[in-house]
GURO-694491 format. One line per field, with one value per residue (C-alpha): z negated, y negated, x. Coordinates in Angstrom, 2 decimals. Example, Ala and Ser with C-alpha at 12.3 -4.5 7.8 and 13.67 -1.06 7.14 Angstrom:
BEGIN
up c(-7.80:-7.14)
north c(4.50:1.06)
east c(12.30:13.67)
END
This chain:
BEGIN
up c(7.09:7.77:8.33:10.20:8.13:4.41:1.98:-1.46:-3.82:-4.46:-0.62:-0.91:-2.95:-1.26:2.20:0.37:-0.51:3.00:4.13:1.83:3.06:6.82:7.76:9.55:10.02:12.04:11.38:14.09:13.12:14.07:16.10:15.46:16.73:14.46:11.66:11.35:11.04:9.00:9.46:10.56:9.47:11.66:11.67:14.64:17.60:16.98:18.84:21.83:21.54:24.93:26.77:25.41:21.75:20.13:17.33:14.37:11.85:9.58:6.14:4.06:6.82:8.62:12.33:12.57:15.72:17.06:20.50:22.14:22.71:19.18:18.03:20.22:17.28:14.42:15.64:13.22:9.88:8.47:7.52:3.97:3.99:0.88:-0.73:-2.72:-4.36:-1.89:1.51:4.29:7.98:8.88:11.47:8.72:7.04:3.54:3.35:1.75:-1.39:-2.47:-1.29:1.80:2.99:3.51:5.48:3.94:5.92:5.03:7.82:8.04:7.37:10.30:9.26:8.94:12.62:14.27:12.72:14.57:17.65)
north c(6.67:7.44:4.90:4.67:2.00:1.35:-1.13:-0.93:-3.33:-4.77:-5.59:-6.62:-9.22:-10.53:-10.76:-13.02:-15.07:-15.07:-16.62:-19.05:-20.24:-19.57:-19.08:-16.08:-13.38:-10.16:-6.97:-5.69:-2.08:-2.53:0.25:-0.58:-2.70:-5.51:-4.78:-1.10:0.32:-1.81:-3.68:-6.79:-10.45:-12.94:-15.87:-15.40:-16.31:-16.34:-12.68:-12.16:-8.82:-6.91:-4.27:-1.71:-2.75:-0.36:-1.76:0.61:-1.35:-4.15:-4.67:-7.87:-9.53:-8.89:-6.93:-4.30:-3.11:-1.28:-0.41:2.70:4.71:4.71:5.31:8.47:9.53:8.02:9.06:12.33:10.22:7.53:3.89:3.33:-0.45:-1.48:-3.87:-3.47:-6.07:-7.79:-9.17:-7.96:-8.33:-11.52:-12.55:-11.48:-13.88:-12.18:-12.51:-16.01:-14.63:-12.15:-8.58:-6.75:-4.98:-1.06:1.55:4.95:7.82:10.83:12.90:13.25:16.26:18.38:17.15:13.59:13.79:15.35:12.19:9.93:11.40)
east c(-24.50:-21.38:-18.29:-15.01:-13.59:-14.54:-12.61:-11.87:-13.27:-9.82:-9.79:-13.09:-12.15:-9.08:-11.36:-13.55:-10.84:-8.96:-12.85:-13.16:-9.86:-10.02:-13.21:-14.15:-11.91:-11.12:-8.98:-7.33:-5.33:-1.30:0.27:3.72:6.21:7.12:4.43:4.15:1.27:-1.07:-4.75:-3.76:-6.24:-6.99:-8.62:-11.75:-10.54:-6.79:-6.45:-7.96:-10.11:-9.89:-11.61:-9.30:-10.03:-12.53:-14.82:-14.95:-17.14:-17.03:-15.66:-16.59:-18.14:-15.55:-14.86:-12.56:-10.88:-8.34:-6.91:-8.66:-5.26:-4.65:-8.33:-7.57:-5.44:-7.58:-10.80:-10.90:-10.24:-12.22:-9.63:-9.95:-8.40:-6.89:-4.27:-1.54:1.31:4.16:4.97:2.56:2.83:4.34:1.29:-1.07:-3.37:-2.57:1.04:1.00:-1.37:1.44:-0.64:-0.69:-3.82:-3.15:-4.41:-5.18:-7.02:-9.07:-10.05:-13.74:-15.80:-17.59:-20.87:-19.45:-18.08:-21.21:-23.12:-20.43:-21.81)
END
């Protein structure tokens, strides 16, 4: 089955941590502004998800969205979230741990999108 967002293990590993922490959590992709471009982590119910927001899947338990004029864009390439070393967005729940989660992006196959369909 294919995916629209996947994780690394590495993330993997830092959403477990975030949970044991917070609680439950959400991703919510950043267009811009102050952040950049970068998956955003939430404790549930700290951002209010909206009728524009567009679900793409779950990663560690977790639900990923992002707002439907961007997934206009992104809707050819499946996320791959990951995390690297230093400072992340400053409303992210990750920042205080030292790593940042990261988006990377492959675009997906023909095949791949006809099964999106």
């Amino acid at each position: 089955m294919v995916k629209r967002v996947v994780a690394t293990d590495d993330a993997l590993a830092l959403i477990d941590k975030l949970k044991e922490k917070h609680g439950p959590i959400i991703f919510h992709q950043s267009g811009g502004c102050c952040d950049g471009s970068s998956p955003m982590c939430y404790p549930e119910g700290d951002l209010i998800i909206g009728n524009a927001d567009v679900l793409l899947g779950e990663i560690g338990g977790a639900k990923f969205y992002m707002h439907k004029s961007q997934f206009d864009y992104w809707k050819h390439t499946q996320l791959i979230i990951d995390v690297v070393d230093g400072r992340g967005g400053m409303f992210s729940l990750e920042g205080v741990e030292g790593k940042r989660f990261l988006t990377r992006s492959r675009a997906f196959t023909s095949e791949e999108l006809a099964q999106l369909k």
